[in-house]
C-alpha positions as CSV (number, residue, x, y, z in Angstrom):
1,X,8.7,-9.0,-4.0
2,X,7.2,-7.8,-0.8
3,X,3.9,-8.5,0.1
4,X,1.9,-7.6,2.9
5,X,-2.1,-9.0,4.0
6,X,-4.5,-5.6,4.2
7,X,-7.9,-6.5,5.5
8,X,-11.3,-4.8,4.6
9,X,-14.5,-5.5,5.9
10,X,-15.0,-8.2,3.8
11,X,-12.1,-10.1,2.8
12,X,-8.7,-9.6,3.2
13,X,-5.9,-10.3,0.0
14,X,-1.9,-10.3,-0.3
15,X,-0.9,-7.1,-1.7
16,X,2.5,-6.8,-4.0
17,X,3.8,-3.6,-1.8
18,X,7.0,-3.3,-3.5
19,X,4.7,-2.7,-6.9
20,X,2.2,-0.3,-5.1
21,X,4.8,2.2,-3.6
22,X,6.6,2.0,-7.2
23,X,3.4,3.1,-8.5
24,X,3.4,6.0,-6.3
25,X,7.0,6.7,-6.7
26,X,5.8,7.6,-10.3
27,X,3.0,9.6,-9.5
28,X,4.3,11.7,-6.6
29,X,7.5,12.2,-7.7
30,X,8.5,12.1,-4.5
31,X,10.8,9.8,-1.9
32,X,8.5,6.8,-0.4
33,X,9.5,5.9,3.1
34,X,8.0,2.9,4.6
35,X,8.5,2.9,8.4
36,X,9.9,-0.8,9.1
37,X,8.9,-0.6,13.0
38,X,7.3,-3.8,14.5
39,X,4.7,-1.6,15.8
40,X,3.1,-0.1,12.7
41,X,4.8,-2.4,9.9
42,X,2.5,-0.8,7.1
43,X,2.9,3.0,7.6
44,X,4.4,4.5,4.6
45,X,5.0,8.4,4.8
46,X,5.2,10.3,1.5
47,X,6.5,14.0,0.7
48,X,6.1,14.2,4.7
49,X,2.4,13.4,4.6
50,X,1.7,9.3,6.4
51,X,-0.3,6.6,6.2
52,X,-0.8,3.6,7.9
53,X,-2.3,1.2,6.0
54,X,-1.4,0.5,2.1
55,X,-5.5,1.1,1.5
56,X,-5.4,4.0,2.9
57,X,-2.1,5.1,0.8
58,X,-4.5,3.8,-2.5
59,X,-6.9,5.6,-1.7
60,X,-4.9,8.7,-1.6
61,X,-3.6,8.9,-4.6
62,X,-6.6,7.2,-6.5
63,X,-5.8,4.1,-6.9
64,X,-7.0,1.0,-6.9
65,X,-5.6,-2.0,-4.2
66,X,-6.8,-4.5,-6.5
67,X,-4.8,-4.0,-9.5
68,X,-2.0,-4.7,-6.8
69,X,-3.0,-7.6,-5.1
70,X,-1.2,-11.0,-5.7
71,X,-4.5,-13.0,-5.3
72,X,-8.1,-11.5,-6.0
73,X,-11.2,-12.7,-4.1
74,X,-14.1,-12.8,-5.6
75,X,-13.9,-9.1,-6.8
């Protein structure tokens, strides 16, 4: 299992990336391609569209990071 740290502006929390992008393999229907470059380790591009952040990739296809964190603070 991958994980990666995301931060927001008020905690941050481990998130199980390999189950997130699964998620959104399901959902799009389409190949997800993370990047794997040392300078932008979480950008993730998806029927040619990219993010940078897992959040932001969430967020995009509506759901939530928390059901895909490894540890929840306080939510």
């Amino acid at each position: 299992m991958k994980s990666a740290k995301e931060f927001s502006e008020t905690a941050h929390r481990d998130v199980d990336v390999d189950a997130l992008l699964a998620a959104i393999n399901e959902i799009s229907e389409s190949e997800v391609r993370r990047a794997d470059s040392e300078e932008d380790p979480h950008r993730v591009s998806v029927d040619g569209r990219t993010w940078h952040t897992y959040t932001e990739l969430a967020e995009a296809f509506e759901l939530d990071i928390h059901d895909f964190s490894v540890s929840e603070v306080n939510r």
